[in-house]
N, CA and C atoms as a LAMMPS dump frame, in Angstrom:
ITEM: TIMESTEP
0
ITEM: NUMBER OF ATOMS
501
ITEM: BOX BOUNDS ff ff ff
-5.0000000000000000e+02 5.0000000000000000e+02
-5.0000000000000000e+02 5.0000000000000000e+02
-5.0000000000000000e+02 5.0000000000000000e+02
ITEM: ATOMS id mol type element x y z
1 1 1 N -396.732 -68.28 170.609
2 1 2 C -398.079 -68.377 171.148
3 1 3 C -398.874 -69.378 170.309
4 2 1 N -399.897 -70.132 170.941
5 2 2 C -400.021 -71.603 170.176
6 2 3 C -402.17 -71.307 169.849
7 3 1 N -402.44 -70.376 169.391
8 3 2 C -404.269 -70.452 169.3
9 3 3 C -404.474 -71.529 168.208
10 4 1 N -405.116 -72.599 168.545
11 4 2 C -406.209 -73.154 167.415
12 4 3 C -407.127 -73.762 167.136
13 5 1 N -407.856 -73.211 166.4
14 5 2 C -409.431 -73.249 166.436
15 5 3 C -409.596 -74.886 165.852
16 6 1 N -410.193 -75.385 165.86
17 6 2 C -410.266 -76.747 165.203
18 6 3 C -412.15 -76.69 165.06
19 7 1 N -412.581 -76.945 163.732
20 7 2 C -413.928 -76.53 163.25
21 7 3 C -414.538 -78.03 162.232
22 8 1 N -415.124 -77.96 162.293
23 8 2 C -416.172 -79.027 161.495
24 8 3 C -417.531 -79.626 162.027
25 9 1 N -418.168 -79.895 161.567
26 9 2 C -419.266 -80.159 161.952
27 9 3 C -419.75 -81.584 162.238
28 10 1 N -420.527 -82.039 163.1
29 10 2 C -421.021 -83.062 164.065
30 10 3 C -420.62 -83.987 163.651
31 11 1 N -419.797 -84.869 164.166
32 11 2 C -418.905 -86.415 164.322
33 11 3 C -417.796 -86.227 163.46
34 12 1 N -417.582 -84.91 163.14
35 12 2 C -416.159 -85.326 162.236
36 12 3 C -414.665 -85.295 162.972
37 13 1 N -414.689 -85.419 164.012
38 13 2 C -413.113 -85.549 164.832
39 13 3 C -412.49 -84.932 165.478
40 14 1 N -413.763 -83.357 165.691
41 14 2 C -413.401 -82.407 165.744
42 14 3 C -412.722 -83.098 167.441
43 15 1 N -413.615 -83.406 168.8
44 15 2 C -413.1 -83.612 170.229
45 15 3 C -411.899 -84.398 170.347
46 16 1 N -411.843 -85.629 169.285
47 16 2 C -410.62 -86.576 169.044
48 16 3 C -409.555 -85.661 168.861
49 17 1 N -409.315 -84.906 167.695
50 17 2 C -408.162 -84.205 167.501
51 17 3 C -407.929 -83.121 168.458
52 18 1 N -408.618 -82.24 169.056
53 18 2 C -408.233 -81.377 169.734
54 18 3 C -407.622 -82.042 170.916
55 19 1 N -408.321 -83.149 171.49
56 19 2 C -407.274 -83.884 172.656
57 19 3 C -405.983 -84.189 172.077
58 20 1 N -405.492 -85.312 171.212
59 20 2 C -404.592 -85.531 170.531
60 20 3 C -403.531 -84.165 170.486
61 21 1 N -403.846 -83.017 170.204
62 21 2 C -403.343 -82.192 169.539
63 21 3 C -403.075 -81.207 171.059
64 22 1 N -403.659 -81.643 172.012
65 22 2 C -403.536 -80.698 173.211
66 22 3 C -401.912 -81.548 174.01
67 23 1 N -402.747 -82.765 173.785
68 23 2 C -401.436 -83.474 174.392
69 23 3 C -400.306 -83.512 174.182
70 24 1 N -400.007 -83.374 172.512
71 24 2 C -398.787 -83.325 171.726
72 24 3 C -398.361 -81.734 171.889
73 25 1 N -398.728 -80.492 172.029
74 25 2 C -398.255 -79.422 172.484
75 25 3 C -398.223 -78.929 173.685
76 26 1 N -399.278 -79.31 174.492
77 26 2 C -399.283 -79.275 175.77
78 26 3 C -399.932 -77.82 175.755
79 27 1 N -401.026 -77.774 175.361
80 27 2 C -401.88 -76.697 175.324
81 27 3 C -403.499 -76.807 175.852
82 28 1 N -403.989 -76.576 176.83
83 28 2 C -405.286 -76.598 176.956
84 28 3 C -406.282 -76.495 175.817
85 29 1 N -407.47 -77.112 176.048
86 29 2 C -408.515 -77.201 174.489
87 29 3 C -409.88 -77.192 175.578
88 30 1 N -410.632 -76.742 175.092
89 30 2 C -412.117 -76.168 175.351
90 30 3 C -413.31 -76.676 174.456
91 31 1 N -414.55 -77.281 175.029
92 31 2 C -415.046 -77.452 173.73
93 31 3 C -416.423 -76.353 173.69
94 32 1 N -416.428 -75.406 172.663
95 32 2 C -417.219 -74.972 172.712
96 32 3 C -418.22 -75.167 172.78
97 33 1 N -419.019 -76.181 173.067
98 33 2 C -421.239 -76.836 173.064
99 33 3 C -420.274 -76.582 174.77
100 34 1 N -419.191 -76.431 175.094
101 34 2 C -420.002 -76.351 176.73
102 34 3 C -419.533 -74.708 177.151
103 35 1 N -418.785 -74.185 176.357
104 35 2 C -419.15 -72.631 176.607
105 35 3 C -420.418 -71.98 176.166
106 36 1 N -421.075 -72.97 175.076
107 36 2 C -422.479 -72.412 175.125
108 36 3 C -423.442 -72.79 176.086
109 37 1 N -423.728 -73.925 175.844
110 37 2 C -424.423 -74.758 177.296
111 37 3 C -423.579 -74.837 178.518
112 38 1 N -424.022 -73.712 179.269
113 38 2 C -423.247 -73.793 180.553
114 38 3 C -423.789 -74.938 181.474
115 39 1 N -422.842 -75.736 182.216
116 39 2 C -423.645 -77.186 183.516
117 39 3 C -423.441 -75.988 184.451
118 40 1 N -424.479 -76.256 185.078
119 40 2 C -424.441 -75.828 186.748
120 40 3 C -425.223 -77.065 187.528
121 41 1 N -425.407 -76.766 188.91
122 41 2 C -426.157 -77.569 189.63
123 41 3 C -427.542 -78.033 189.19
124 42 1 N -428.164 -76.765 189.142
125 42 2 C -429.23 -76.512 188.647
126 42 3 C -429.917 -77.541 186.979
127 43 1 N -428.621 -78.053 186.517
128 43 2 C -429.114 -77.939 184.705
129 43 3 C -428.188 -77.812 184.106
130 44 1 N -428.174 -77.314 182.588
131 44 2 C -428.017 -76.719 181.76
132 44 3 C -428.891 -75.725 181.139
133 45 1 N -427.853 -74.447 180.729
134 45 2 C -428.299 -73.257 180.405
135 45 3 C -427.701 -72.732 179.093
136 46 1 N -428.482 -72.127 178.443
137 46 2 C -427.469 -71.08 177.025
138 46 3 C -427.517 -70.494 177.345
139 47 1 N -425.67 -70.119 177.459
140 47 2 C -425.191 -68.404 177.591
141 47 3 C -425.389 -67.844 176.37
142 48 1 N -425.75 -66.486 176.861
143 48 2 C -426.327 -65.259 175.589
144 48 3 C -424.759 -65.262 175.002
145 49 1 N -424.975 -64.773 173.616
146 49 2 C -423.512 -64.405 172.943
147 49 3 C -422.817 -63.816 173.554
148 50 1 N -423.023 -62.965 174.403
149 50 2 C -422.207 -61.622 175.139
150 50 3 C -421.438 -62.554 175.852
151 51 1 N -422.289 -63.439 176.929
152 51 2 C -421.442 -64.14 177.536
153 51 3 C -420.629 -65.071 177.124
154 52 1 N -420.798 -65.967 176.68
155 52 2 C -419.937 -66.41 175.59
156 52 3 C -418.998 -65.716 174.534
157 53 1 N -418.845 -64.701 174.584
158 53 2 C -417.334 -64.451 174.272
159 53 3 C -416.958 -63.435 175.525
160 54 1 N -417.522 -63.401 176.235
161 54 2 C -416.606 -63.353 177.841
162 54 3 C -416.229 -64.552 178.327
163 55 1 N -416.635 -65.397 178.209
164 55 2 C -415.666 -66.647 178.681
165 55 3 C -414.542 -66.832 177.521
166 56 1 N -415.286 -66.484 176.575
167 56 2 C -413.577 -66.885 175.476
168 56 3 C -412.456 -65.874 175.796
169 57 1 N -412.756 -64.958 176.173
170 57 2 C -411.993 -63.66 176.348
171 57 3 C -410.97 -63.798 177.373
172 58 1 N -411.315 -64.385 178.557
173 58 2 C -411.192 -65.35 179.852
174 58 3 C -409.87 -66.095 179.453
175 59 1 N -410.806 -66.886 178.681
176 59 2 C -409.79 -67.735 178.652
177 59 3 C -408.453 -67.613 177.625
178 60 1 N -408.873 -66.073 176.471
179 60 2 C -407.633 -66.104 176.004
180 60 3 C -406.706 -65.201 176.654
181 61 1 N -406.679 -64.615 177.335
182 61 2 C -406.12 -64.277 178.069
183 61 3 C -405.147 -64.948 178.682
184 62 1 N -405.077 -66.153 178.822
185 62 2 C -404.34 -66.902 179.789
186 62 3 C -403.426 -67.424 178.35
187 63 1 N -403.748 -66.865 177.131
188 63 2 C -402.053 -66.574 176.191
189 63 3 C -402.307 -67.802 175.11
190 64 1 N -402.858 -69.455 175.692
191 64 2 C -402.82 -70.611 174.983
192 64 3 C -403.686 -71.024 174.486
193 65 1 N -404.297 -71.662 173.911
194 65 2 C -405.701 -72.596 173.598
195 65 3 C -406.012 -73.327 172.407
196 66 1 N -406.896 -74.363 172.689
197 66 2 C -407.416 -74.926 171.267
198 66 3 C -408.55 -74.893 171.798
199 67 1 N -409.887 -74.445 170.751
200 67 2 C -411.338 -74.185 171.076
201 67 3 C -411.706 -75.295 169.622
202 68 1 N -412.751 -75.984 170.185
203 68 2 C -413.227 -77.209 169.05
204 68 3 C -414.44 -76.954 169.064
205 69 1 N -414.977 -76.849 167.899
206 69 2 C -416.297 -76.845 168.117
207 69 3 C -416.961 -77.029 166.472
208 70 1 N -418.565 -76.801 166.642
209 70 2 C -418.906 -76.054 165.235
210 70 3 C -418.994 -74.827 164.773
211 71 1 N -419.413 -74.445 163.585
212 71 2 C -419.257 -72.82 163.181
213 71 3 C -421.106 -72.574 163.968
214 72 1 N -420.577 -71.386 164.884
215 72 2 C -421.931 -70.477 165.12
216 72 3 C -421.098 -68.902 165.09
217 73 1 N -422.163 -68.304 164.596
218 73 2 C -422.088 -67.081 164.57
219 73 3 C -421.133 -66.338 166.185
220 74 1 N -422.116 -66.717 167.095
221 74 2 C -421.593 -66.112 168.09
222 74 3 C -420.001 -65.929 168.45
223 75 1 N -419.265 -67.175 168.075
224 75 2 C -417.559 -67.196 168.597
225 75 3 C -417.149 -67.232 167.158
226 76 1 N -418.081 -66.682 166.07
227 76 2 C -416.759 -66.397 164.851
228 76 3 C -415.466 -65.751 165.238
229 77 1 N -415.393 -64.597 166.153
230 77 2 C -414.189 -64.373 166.406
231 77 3 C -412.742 -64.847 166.227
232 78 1 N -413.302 -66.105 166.774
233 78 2 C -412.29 -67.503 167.26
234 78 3 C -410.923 -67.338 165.516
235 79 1 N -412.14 -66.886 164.512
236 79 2 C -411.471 -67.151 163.416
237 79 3 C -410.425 -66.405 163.42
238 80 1 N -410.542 -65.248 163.702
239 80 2 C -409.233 -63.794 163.59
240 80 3 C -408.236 -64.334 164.623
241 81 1 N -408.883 -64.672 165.804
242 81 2 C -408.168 -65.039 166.846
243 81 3 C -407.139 -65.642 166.66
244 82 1 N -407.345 -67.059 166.115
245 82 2 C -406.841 -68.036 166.327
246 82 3 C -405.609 -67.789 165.337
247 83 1 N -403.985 -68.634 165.525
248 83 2 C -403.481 -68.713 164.794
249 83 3 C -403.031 -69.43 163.513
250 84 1 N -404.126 -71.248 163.632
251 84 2 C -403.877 -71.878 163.026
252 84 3 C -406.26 -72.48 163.037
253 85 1 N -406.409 -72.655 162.034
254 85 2 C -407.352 -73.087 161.834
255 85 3 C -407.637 -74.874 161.059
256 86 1 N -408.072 -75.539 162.211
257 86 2 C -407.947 -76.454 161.362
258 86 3 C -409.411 -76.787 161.252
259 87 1 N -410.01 -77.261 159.882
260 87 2 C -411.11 -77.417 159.362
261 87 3 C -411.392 -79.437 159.217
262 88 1 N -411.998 -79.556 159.871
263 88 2 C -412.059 -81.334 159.704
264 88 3 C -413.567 -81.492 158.95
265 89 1 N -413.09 -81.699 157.521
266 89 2 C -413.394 -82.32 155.925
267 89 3 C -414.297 -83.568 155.986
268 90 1 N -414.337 -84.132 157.238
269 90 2 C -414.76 -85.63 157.24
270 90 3 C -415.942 -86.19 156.339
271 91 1 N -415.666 -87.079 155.331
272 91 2 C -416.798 -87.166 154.447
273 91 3 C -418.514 -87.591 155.255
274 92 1 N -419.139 -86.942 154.484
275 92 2 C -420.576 -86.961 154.709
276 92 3 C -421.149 -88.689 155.327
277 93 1 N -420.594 -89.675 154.382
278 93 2 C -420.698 -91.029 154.749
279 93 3 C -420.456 -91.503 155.925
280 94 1 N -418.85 -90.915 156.635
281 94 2 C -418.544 -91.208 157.218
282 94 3 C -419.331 -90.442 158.756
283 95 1 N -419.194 -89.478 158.771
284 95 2 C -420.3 -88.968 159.953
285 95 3 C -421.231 -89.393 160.098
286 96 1 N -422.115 -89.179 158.696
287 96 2 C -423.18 -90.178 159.392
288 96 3 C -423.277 -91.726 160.037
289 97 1 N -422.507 -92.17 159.609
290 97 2 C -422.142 -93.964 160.599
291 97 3 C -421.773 -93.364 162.015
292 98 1 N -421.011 -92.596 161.627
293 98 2 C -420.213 -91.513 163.058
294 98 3 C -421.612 -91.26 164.435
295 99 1 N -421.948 -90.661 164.053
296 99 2 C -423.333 -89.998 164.474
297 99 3 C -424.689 -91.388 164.861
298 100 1 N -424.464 -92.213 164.285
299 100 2 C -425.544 -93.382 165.103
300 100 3 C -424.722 -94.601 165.619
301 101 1 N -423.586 -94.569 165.45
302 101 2 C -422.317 -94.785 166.348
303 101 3 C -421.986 -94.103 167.808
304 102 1 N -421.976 -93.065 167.454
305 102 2 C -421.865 -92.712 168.939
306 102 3 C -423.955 -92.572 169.602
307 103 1 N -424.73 -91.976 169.359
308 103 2 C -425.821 -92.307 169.579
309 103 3 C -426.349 -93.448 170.366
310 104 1 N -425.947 -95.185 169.75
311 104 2 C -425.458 -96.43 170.357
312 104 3 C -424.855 -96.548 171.385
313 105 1 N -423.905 -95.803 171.286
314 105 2 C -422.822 -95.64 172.732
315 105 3 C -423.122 -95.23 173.77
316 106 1 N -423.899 -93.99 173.278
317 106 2 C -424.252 -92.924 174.457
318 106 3 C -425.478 -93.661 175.043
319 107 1 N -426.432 -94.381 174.538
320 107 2 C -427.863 -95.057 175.476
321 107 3 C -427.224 -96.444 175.909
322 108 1 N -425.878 -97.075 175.193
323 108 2 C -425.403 -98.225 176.334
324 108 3 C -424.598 -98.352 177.144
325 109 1 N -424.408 -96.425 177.4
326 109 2 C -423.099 -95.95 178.841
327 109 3 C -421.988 -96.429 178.134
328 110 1 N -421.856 -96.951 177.031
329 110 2 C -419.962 -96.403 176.789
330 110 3 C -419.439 -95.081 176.708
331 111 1 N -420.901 -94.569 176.231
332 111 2 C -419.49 -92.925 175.861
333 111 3 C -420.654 -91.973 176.646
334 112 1 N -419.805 -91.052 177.358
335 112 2 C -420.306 -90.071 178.526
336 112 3 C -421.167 -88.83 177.371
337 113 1 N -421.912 -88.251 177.253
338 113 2 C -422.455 -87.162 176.714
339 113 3 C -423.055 -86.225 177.851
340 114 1 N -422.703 -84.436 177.208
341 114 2 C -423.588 -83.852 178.052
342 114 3 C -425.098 -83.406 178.044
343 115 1 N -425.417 -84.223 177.21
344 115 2 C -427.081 -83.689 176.675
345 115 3 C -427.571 -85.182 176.772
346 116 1 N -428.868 -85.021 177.019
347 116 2 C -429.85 -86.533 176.698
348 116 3 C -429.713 -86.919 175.175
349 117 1 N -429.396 -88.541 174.993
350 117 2 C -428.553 -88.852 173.19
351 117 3 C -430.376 -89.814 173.67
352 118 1 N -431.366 -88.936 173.371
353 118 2 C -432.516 -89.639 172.601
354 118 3 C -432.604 -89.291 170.942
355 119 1 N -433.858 -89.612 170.733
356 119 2 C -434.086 -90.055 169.264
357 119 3 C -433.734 -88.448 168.484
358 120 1 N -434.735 -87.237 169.191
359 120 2 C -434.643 -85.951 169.092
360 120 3 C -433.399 -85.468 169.065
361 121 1 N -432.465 -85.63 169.773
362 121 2 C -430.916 -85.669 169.852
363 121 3 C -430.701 -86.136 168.212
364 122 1 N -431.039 -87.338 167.948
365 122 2 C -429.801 -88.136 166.937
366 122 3 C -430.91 -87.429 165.554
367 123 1 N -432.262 -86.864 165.72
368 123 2 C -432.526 -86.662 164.118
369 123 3 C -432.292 -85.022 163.986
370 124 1 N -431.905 -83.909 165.75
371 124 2 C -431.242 -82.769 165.244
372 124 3 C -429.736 -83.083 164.822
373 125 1 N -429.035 -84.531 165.166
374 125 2 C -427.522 -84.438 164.222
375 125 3 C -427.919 -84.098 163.218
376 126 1 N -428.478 -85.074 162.741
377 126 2 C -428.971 -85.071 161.169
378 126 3 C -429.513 -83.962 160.26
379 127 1 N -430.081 -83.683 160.948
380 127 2 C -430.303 -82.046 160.53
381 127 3 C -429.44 -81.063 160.248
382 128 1 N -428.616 -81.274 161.374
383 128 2 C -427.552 -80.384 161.714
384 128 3 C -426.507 -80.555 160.458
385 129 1 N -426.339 -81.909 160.448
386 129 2 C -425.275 -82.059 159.435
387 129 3 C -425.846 -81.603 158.018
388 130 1 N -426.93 -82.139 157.323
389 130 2 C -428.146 -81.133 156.393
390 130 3 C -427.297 -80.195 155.727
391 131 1 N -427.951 -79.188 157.233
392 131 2 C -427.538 -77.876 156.864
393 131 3 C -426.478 -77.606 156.429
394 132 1 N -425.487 -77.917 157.683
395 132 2 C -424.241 -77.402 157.196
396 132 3 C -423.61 -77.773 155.803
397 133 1 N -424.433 -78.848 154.964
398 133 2 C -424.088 -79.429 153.161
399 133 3 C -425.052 -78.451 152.424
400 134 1 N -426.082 -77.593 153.541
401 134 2 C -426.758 -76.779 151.694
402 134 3 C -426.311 -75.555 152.318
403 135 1 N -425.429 -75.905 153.384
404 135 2 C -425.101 -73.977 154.16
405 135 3 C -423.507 -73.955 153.358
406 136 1 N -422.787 -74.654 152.982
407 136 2 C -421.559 -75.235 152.892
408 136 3 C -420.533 -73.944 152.289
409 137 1 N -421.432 -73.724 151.017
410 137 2 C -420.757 -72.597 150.788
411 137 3 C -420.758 -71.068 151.34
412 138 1 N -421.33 -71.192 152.026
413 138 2 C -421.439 -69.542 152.842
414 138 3 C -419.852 -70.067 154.098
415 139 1 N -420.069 -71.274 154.432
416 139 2 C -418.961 -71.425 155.419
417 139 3 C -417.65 -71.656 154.638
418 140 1 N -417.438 -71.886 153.63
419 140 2 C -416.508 -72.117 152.684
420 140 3 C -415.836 -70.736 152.552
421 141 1 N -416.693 -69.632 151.998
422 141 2 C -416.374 -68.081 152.01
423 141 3 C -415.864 -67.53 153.017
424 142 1 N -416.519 -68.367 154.013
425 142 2 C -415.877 -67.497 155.231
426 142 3 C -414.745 -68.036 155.518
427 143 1 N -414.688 -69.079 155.185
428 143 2 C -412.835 -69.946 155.629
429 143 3 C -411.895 -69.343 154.677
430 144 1 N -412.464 -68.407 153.736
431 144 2 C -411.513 -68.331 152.719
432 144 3 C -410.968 -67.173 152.846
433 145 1 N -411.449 -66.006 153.749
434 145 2 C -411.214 -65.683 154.331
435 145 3 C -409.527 -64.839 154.965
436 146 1 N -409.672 -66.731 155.645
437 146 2 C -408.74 -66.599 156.561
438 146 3 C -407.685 -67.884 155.873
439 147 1 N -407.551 -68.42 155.064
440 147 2 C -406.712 -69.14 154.254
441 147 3 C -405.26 -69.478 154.063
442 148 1 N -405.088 -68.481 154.425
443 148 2 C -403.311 -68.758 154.942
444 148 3 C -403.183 -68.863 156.47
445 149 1 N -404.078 -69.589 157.445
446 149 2 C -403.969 -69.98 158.781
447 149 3 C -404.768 -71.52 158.069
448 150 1 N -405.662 -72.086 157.605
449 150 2 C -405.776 -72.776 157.528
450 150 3 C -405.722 -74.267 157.133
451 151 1 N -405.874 -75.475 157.538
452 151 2 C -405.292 -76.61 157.381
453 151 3 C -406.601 -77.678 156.974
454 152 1 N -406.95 -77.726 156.101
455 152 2 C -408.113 -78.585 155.886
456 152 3 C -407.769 -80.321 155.887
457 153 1 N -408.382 -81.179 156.954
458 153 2 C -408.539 -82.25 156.414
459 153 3 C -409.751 -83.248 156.425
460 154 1 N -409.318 -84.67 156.305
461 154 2 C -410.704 -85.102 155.602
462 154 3 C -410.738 -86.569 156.795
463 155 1 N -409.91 -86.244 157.799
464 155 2 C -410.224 -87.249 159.02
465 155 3 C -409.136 -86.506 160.044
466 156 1 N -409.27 -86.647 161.179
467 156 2 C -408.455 -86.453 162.083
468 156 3 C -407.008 -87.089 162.394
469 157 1 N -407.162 -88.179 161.57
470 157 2 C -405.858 -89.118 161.538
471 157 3 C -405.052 -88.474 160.748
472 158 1 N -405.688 -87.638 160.096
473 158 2 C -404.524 -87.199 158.773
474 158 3 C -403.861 -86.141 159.41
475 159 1 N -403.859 -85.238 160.664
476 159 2 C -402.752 -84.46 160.523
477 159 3 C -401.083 -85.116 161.253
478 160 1 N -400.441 -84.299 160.649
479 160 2 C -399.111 -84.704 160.685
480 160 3 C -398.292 -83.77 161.803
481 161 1 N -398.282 -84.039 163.009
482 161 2 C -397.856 -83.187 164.669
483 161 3 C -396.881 -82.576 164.042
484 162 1 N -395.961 -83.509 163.195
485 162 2 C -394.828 -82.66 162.952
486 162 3 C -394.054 -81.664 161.491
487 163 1 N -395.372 -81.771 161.064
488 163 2 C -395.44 -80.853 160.355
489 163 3 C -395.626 -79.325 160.172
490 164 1 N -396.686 -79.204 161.107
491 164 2 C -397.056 -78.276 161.416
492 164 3 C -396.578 -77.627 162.814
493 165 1 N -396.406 -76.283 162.711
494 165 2 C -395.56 -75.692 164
495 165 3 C -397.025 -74.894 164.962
496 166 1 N -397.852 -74.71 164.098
497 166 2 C -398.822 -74.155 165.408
498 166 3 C -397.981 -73.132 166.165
499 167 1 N -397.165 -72.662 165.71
500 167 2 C -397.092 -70.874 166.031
501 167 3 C -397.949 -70.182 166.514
């Protein structure tokens, strides 16, 4: 059975690798900002926690998965769940180029986003990323956790398909 969570926070490789990594096992991948922000006709909506881990529930059920996302409280689960955790390390420098890189992209239609990539958009990355450097060690504790599932690296290029069995 193949669960894995793939975790890090904003521009670090997390959507790159989970495709990569879906293709090479042939496992479906999910990204969690859209099990939280549900699209409908209507918009976009946040599902309450409840619901959101009824759709994860959903979908583990069906036995396979890779879920990518960042750490929120609501789908910690994902952590017990999953069988292999991979944590993407990506240095601070590098996200941030990451992050007004894609920003660029997203207002000159190269790269598709599901949220409006205005200014408010690109200074909650920034924020976002912030936090997660003075939150770092509370998420550190919690990875530690679970430590013998996990695979830390420091770009998405670095994992090795065939190294790892993802059991």
């Amino acid at each position: 059975m193949k669960k894995v969570l793939i975790t890090g926070i904003v521009a670090s490789g997390k959507t790159t690798l989970a495709e990569q990594l879906s293709e090479k096992i042939h496992v479906p991948w999910y990204e969690l900002d859209s099990i939280v922000y549900h699209k409908t006709e209507a918009g976009r909506y946040k599902r309450t926690p409840d619901e959101q881990l009824e759709v994860i529930m959903d979908i583990d059920k069906k036995g396979t998965w890779i879920f990518e996302g960042t750490d929120r409280e609501s789908y910690r689960c994902l952590f017990e769940m999953a069988d292999t955790i991979i944590f993407l390390d990506t240095p601070l420098w590098k996200r941030r180029i990451r992050i007004l890189t894609r920003f660029l992209k997203q207002n000159l239609g190269i790269e598709k986003c599901a949220y409006k990539p205005d200014t408010m958009m690109l200074k909650m990355m920034y924020k976002w990323t912030r936090d997660f450097e003075r939150n770092r060690a509370d998420f550190e504790a919690r990875l530690k956790l679970f430590k013998n599932k996990v695979i830390r690296l420091s770009d998405h290029k670095n994992l090795d398909f065939d190294k790892h069995t993802y059991s």
